[in-house]
Phi, psi and omega in degrees: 000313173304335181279302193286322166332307223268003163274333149292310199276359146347297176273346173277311174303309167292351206247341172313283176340323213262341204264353169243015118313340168283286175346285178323320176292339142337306208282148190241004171259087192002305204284002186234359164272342151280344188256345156254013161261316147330299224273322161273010168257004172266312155331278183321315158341299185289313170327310206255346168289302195286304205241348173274353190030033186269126155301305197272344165285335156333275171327298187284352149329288165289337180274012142296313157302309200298262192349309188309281172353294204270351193273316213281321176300317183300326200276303192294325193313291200308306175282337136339326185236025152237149181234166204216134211272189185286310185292334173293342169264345157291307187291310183319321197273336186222011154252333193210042155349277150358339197253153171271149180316315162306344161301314213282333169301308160300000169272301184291311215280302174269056153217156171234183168255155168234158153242151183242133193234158193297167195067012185252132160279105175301301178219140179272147200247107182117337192238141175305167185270158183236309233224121161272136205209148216235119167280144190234312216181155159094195183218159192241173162235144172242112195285169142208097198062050179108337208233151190282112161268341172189219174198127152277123159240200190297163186107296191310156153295035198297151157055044197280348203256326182291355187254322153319295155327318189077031174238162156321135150315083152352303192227151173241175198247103189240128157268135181256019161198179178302173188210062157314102176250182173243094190262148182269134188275137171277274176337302234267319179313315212277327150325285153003279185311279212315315189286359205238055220293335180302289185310332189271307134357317190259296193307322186270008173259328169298300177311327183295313190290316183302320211269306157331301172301342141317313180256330153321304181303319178294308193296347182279302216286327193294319167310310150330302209272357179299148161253000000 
């Protein structure tokens, strides 16, 4: 009876590492994917200590733990000591919710903010898109030959599909009051994705959401004018 216990929690113990090495690969935030990764290098620790009686794997267990440990210090330091004006917490709270502050800071470091007076084109209809771009405040009209198809406001996404694609712009974007946005550099962003997998993530989930909200809004107002 004493042999089969110690052979359930054996197997239990052991198998626990790897089912919170999984867990960790999950995880879409940095910080809780080091932290069940701690959890499965203390497990393994324990594993490898009690019933394998390997010393040395023991040791580089911990010093996994350690590695993790000293990344989670490093991370909160950092984010700690960064700050963010208000229109950068806004875009941070409703575009890349997901990101540790220093990614989103790496999002800002290629971008600027702009303004815009009413009649300017945020995007031309016919021309690639350069800037991917976040209405902070004002309204946009979105034309298509000419003739008014919807509206952006603050909140919104602009020109997500000619910066995905690499095409002409479909609709062009006019304000129609004043307009602060946040335009995004398309190369640098694209730099970015690749070098980032969170970040490539964050970015195709926001886009995905703008686009969704887009095709609701066309489908109210198409309804509207039914008679």
């Amino acid at each position: 009876m004493q042999l089969e216990a110690n052979f359930v929690s054996q197997f239990m113990v052991g198998n626990l590492t790897y089912v919170l090495l999984i867990i960790s690969m999950l995880m879409t935030r940095m910080f809780w994917l080091r932290i069940f990764a701690i959890g499965a290098g203390l497990v393994g620790a324990i594993y490898t200590w009690f019933w394998l009686n390997d010393p040395i794997s023991t040791t580089w267990e911990l010093i996994f733990v350690a590695v993790n440990i000293v990344q989670i210090s490093l991370a909160s330091y950092r984010n700690a000591v960064m700050t963010f004006s208000p229109d950068e917490r806004i875009f941070y709270r409703l575009m890349v919710p997901s990101l540790e502050p220093q990614q989103v800071r790496r999002l800002l470091r290629i971008a600027e903010w702009r303004h815009a007076e009413p009649g300017a084109y945020l995007i031309e209809q016919g021309a690639v898109a350069s800037h991917l771009i976040f209405i902070r405040s004002g309204q946009a009209n979105i034309l298509h030959e000419g003739v008014k198809v919807g509206t952006c406001g603050a909140g919104s996404l602009l020109a997500e599909i000619s910066i995905a694609n690499d095409e002409p712009a479909t609709a062009s974007a006019v304000a129609i009051e004043p307009v602060q946005y946040l335009a995004i550099e398309k190369t640098a962003l694209r730099k970015i994705r690749k070098s980032d997998s969170l970040i490539a993530l964050a970015i195709e989930n926001c886009t995905r959401e703008s686009l969704r909200n887009k095709l609701v809004q066309m489908n109210v107002a198409a309804a509207k004018t039914q008679p």
